[in-house]
Phi, psi and omega in degrees: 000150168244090157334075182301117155284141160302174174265129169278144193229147220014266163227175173247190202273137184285177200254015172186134218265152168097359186220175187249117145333112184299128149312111175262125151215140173280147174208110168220124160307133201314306227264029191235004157211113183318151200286300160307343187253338164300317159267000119317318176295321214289294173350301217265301176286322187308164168242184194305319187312315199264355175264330176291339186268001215266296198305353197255011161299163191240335194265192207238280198314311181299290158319316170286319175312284156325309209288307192290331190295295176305356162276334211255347178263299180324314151323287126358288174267353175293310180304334186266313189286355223027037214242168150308096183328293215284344163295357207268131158262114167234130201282198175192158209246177169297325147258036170087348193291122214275138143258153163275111198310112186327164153216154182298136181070018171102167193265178156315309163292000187101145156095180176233351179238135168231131136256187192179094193271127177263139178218111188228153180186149177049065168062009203240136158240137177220111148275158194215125168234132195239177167259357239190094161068218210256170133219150126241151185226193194185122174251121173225154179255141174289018196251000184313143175313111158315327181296331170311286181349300215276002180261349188267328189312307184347298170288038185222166179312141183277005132318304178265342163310342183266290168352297195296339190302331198260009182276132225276357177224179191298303196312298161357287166298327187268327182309283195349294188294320176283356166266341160283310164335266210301311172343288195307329196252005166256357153293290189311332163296346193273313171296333212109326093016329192011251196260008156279021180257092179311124195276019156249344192262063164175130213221166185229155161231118168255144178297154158328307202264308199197139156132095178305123122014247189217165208196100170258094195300151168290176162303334196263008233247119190286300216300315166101306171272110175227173191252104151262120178243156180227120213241160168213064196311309163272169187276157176053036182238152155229147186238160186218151175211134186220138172227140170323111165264118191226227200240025158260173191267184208258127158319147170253194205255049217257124176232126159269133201228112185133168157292141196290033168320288184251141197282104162265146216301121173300188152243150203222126211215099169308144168298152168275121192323168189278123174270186173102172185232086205316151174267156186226000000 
């Protein structure tokens, strides 16, 4: 059964007054948790949902892939809320976007709010966790069907299409397209939205190597200000991560590489001032 979540509003409490919650992310590979030990946790961690939807893969490559993304959130967040992976009640909004269930006084670990966007693609799960209002994140491998590329451009505004248009080689044009790709859907995801969002009524300028520009927001889009970040932790993955912005100082970046086992020194990566167009 699935469980409509509220949406959450505004941020919760940081877990230590005078400072900003780093924004955590994970980027862990298929191959960083052996296959027997993915499916003990899963045995242990999983809720009912999530082991019937584990069971209805028909590949192997498909089944594992879910296996390590939801043991890897379950994990992940267990370490931030203080809670027992298997304890974590996680809800879903009406268009599906999974939440974590509040608790009453708050979590173990501080604050009363985690979100948190799950993302997998090319053998990689990427996770995004904040304490403090939304994330989406997104993950693509440089290794996508060109032909794909030329059905996603189709779907973006005819600004960046002429961008992506003006690049001087094939490689180019498709890095191009997937840093608007991954960008657009780590924003919708960051609302909540997924694919009711059209990937023309809102456009990015992007620098040549990395770096969001401008940020032209839809209409309907309240907060108007955001934080984009664009990332390549391994060669040919590109990662996109988008948060909210707001009259607080800009939180940094701790990216993690691996399955959360041992708490190891993160790399720790300022956020980029804020794009966009404030709403009044």
């Amino acid at each position: 059964m699935t469980i409509t979540a509220p949406e959450p509003h505004g941020a919760g409490r940081a877990p230590h007054h005078g400072t900003v919650p780093p924004v955590k992310l994970w980027l862990c590979p298929n191959d960083a948790l052996p296959p027997a030990v993915a499916q003990v946790l899963a045995e242990h961690w999983l809720d009912k949902r999530e082991t019937e939807t584990m069971a209805r893969f028909l590949f192997e490559r498909d089944r594992r892939q879910y296996l390590v993304a939801h043991t890897l959130v379950r994990r992940a967040l267990a370490l931030e809320a203080g809670l027992a992976e298997a304890e974590l009640v996680i809800w879903r909004s009406s268009r599906g976007r999974p939440f974590l269930q509040p608790l009453p006084g708050g979590l173990p670990r501080g604050g009363e709010h985690l979100d948190f966007n799950l993302s997998h693609a090319g053998g990689y799960s990427l996770l995004g966790v904040v304490r403090r209002q939304r994330i989406g994140v997104d993950v693509e491998g440089l290794d996508r069907e060109p032909r794909g590329l030329e059905t996603i451009l189709t779907t973006f505004a005819p600004e960046e299409q002429r961008w992506a248009g003006d690049a001087s080689s094939a490689r180019q044009r498709d890095r191009r397209v997937l840093r608007l790709w991954t960008l657009k859907e780590a924003y919708t995801k960051a609302r909540g939205l997924g694919l009711g969002l059209p990937f023309d009524e809102f456009s990015f300028t992007l620098a040549d190597d990395s770096g969001v520009l401008a940020f032209r927001p839809p209409a309907d889009d309240r907060a108007g200000r955001w934080r984009f970040l664009e990332l390549e932790p391994v060669p040919d993955v590109l990662v996109a991560v988008a948060v909210p912005a707001d009259d607080t100082p800009a939180p940094h970046l701790e990216l993690h590489i691996g399955f959360p086992w041992a708490r190891a020194a993160p790399r720790t990566v300022a956020l980029p001032e804020p794009v966009g167009a404030p709403h009044h």
